[in-house]
DSSP file (Angstrom, degrees, kcal/mol; ACC not computed):
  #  RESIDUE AA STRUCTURE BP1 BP2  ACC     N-H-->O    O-->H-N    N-H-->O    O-->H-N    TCO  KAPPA ALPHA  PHI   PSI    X-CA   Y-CA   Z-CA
    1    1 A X              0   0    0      0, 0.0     5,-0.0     0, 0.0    10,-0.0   0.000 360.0 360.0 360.0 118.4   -4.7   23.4   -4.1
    2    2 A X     >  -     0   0    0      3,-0.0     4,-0.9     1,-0.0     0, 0.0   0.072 360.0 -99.2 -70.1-177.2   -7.5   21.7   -6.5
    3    3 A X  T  4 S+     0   0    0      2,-0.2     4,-0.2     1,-0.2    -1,-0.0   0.342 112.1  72.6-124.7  35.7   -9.8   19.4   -5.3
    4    4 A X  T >> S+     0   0    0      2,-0.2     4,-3.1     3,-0.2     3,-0.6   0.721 107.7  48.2 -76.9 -50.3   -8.4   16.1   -6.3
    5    5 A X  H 3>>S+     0   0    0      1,-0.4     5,-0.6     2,-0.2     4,-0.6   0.650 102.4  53.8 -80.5 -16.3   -6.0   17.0   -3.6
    6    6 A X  H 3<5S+     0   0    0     -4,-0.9    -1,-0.4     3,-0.2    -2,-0.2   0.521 114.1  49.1 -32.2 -41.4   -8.3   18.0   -0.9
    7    7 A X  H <45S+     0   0    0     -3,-0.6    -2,-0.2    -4,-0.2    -3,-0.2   0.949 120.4  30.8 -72.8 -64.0  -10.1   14.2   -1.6
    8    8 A X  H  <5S-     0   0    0     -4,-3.1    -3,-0.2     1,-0.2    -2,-0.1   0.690  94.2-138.4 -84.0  -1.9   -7.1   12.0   -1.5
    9    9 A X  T  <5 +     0   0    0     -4,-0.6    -3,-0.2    -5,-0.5     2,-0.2   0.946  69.5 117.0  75.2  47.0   -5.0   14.1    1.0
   10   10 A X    >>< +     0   0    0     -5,-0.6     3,-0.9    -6,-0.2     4,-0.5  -0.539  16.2 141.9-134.7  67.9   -2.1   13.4   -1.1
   11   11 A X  T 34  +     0   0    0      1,-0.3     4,-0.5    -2,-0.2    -6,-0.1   0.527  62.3  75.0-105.5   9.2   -0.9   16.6   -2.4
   12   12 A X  T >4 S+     0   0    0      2,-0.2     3,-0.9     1,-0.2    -1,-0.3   0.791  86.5  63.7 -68.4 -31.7    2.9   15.5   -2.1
   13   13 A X  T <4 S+     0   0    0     -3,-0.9    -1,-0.2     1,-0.3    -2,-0.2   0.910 104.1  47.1 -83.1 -18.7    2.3   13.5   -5.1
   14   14 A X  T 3< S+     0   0    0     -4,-0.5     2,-0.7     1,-0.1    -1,-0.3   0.722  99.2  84.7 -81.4 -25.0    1.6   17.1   -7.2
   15   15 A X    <   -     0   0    0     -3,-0.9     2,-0.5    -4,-0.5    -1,-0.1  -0.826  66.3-177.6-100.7 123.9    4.5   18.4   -5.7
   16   16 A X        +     0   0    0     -2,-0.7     2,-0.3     4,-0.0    -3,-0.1  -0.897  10.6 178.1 -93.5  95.6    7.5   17.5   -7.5
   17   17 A X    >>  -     0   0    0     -2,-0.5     4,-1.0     1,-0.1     3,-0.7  -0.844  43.3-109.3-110.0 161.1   11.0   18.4   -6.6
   18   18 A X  T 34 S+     0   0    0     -2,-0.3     3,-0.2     1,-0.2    -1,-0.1   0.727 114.5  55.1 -56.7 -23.2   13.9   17.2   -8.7
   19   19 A X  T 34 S+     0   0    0      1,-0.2    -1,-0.2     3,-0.0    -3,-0.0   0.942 108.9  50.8 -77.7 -35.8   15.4   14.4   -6.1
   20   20 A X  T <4 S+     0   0    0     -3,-0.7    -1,-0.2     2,-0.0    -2,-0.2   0.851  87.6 110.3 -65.5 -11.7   11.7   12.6   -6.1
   21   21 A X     <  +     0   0    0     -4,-1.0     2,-0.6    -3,-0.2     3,-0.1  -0.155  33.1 166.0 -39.6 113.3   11.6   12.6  -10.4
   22   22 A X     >  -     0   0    0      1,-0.1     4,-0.7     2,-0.0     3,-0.2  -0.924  27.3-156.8-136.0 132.5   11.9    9.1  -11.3
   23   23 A X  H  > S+     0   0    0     -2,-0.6     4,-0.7     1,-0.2     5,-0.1   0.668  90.3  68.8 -83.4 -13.0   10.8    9.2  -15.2
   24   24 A X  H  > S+     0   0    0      2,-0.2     4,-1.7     1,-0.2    -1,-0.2   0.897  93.4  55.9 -47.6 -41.8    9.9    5.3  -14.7
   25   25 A X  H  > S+     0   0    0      1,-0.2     4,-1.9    -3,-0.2     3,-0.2   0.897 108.0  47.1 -45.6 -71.2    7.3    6.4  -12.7
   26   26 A X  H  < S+     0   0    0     -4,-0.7    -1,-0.2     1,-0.3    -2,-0.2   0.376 107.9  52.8 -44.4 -34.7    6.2    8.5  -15.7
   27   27 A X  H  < S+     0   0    0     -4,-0.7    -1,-0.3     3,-0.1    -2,-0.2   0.677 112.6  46.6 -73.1 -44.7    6.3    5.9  -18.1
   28   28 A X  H  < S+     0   0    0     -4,-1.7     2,-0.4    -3,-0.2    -2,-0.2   0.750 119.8   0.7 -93.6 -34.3    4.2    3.6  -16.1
   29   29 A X  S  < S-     0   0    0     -4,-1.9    -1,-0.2    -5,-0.1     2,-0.2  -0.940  76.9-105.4-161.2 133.3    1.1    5.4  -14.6
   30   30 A X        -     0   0    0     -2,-0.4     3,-0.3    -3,-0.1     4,-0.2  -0.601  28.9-111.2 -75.2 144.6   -0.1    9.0  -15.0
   31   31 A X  S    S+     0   0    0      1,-0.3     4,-0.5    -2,-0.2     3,-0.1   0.626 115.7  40.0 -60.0 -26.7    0.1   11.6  -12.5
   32   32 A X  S  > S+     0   0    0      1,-0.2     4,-1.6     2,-0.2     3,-0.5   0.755 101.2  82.7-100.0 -33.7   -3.5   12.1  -11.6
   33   33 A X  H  > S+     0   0    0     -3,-0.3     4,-0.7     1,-0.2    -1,-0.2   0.853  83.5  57.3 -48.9 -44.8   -4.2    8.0  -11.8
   34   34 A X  H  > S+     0   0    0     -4,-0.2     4,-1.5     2,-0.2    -1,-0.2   0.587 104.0  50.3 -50.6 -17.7   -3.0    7.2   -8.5
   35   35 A X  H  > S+     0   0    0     -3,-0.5     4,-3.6    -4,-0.5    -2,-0.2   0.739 113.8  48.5  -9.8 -62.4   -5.4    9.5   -6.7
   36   36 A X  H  X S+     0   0    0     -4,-1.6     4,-1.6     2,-0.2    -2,-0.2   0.709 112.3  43.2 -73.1 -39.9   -7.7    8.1   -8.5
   37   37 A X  H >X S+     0   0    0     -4,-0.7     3,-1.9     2,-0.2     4,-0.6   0.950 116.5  53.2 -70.6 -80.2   -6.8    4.5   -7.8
   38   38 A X  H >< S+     0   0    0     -4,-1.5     3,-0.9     1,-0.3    -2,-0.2   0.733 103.4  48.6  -4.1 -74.0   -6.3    5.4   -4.5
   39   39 A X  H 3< S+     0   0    0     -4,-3.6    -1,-0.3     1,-0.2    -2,-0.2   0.876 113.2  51.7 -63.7 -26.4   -9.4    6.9   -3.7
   40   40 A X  H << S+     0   0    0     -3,-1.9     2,-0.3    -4,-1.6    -2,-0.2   0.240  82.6 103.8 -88.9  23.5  -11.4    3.9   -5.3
   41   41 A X    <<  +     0   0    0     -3,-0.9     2,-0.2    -4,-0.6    -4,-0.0  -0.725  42.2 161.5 -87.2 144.2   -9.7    1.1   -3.5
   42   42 A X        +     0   0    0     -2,-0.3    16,-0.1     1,-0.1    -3,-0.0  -0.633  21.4 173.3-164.4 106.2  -11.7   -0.4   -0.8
   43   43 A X        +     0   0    0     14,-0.5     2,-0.3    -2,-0.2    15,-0.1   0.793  63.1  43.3 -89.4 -11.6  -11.3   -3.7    1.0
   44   44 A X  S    S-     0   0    0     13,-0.5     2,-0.4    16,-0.0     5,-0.1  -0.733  78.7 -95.9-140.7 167.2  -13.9   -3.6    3.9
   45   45 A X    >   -     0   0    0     -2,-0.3     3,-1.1     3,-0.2    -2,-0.0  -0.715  19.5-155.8-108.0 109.0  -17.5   -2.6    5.1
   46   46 A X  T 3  S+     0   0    0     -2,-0.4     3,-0.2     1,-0.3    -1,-0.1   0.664  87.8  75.2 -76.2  -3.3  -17.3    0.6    6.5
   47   47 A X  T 3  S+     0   0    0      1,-0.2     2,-0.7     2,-0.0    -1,-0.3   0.858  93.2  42.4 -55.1 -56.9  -20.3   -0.8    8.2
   48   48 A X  S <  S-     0   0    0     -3,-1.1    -1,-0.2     2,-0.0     2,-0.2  -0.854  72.9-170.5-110.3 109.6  -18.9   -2.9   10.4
   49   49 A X        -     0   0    0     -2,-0.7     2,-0.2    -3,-0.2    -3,-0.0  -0.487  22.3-159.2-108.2 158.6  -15.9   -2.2   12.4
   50   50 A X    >   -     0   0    0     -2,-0.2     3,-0.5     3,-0.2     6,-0.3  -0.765   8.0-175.1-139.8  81.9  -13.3   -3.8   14.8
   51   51 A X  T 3  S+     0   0    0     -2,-0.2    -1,-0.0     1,-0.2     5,-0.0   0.801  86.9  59.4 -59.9 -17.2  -11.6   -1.1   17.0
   52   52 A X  T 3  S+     0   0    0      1,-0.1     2,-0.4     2,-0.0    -1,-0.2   0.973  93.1  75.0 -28.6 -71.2   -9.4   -3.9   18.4
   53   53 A X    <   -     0   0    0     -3,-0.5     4,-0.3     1,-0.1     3,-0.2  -0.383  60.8-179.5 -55.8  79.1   -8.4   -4.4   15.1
   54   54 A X  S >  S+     0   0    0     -2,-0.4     3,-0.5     1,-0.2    -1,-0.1   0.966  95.6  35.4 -65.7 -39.3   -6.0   -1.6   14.2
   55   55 A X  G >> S+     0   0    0      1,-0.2     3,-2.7     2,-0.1     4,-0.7   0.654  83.0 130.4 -94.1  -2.6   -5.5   -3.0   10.5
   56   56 A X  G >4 S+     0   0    0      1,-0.3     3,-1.0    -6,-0.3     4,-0.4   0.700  77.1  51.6 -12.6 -49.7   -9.8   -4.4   10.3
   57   57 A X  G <4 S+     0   0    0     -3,-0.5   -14,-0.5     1,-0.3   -13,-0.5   0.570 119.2  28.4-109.2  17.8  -10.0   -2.6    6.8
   58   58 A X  G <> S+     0   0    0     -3,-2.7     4,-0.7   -15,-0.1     3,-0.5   0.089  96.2 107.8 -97.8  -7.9   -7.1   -4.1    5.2
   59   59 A X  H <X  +     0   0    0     -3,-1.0     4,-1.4    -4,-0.7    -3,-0.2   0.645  69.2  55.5 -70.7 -32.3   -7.5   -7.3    7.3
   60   60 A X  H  > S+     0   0    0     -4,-0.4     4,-1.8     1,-0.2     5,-0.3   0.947 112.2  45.6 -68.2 -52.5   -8.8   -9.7    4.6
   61   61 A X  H  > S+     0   0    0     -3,-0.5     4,-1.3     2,-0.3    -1,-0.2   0.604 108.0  49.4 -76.2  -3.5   -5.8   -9.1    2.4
   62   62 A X  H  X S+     0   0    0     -4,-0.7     4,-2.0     2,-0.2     5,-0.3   0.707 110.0  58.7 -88.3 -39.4   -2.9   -9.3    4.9
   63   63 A X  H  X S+     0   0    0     -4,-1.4     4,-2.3    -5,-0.3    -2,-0.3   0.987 108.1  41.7 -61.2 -46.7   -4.6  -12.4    5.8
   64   64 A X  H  X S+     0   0    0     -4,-1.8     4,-1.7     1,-0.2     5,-0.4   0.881 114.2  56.9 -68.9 -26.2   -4.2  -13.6    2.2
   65   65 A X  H >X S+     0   0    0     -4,-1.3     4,-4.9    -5,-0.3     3,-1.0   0.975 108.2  42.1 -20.2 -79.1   -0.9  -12.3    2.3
   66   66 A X  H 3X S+     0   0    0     -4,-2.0     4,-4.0     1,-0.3     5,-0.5   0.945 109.7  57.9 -40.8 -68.6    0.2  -14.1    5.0
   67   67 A X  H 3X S+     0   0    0     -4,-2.3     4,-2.6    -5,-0.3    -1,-0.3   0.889 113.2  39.3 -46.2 -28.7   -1.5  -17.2    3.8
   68   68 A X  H <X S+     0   0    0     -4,-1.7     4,-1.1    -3,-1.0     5,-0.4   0.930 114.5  55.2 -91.2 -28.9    0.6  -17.2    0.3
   69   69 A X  H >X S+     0   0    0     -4,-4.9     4,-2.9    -5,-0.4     3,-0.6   0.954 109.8  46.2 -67.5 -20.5    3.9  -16.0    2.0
   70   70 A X  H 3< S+     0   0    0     -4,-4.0    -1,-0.2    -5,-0.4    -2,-0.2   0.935 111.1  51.9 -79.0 -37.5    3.7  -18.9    4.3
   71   71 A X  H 3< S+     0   0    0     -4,-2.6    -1,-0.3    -5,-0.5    -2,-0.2   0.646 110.9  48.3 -64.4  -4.7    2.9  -21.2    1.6
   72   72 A X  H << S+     0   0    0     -4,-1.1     2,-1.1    -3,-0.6    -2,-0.2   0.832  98.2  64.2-100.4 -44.7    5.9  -20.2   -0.5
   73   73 A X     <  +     0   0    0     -4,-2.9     2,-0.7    -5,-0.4    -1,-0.2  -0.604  58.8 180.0 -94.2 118.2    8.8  -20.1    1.8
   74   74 A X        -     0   0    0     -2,-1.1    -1,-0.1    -3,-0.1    -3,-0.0  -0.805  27.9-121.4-108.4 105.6    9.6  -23.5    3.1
   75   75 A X        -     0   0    0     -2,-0.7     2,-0.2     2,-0.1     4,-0.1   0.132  18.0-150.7 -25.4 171.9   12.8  -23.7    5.6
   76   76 A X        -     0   0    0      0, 0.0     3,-0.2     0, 0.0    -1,-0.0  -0.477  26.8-104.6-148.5 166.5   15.4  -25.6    4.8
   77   77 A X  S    S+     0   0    0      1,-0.2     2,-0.2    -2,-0.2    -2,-0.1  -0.094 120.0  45.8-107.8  52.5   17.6  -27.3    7.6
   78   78 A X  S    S+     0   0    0      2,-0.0     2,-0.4     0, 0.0    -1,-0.2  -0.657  77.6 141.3-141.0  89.7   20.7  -25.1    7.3
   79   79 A X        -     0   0    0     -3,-0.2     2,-0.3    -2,-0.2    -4,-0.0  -0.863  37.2-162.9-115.4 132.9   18.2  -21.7    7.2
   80   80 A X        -     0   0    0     -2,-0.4     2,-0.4     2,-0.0    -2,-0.0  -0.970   7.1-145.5-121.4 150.0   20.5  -19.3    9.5
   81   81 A X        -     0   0    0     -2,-0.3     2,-0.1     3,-0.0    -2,-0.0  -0.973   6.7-148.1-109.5 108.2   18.5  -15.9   11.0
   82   82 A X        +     0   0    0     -2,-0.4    -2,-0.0     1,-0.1     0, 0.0  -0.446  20.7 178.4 -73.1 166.1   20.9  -12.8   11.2
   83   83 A X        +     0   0    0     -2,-0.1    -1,-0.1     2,-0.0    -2,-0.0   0.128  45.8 108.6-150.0  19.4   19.3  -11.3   14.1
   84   84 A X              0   0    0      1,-0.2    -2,-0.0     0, 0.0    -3,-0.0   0.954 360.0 360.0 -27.9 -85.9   21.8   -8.6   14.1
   85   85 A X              0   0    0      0, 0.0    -1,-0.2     0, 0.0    -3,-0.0   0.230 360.0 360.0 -58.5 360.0   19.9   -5.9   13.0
């Protein structure tokens, strides 16, 4: 184990067996770049915390999430909700 994989705790992504291969994948972003991405993404101040808050260091972007999904879909009045599943 190197020590890319020892920082992002992702050492699945180095092991390859033939049903995970997708050569899109491969085309699109090099192996060691999501690691890398990965380890520099960071929405939130480690500074401050909200143990309430299970999602507090994603929290500002699932709130703009939220905000654009809610602006995009507007019901209709014939919307039916399977509730099936």
């Amino acid at each position: 184990m190197d020590s890319s994989q020892l920082i992002t705790g992702h050492s699945v992504f180095q092991e390859l067996s033939q049903d995970l291969i997708n050569p899109i994948f491969g085309k699109l972003m090099e192996r060691d770049r999501y690691p890398i991405i990965l380890s520099t993404l960071h929405f939130s101040d480690n500074n401050v915390s909200n143990e309430g808050d299970m999602l507090y260091k994603i929290r500002a972007v699932v709130d703009q999430l939220l905000a654009a999904f809610k602006n995009t879909l507007v019901p209709f009045q014939n919307l039916c909700i399977d509730e099936s599943i």
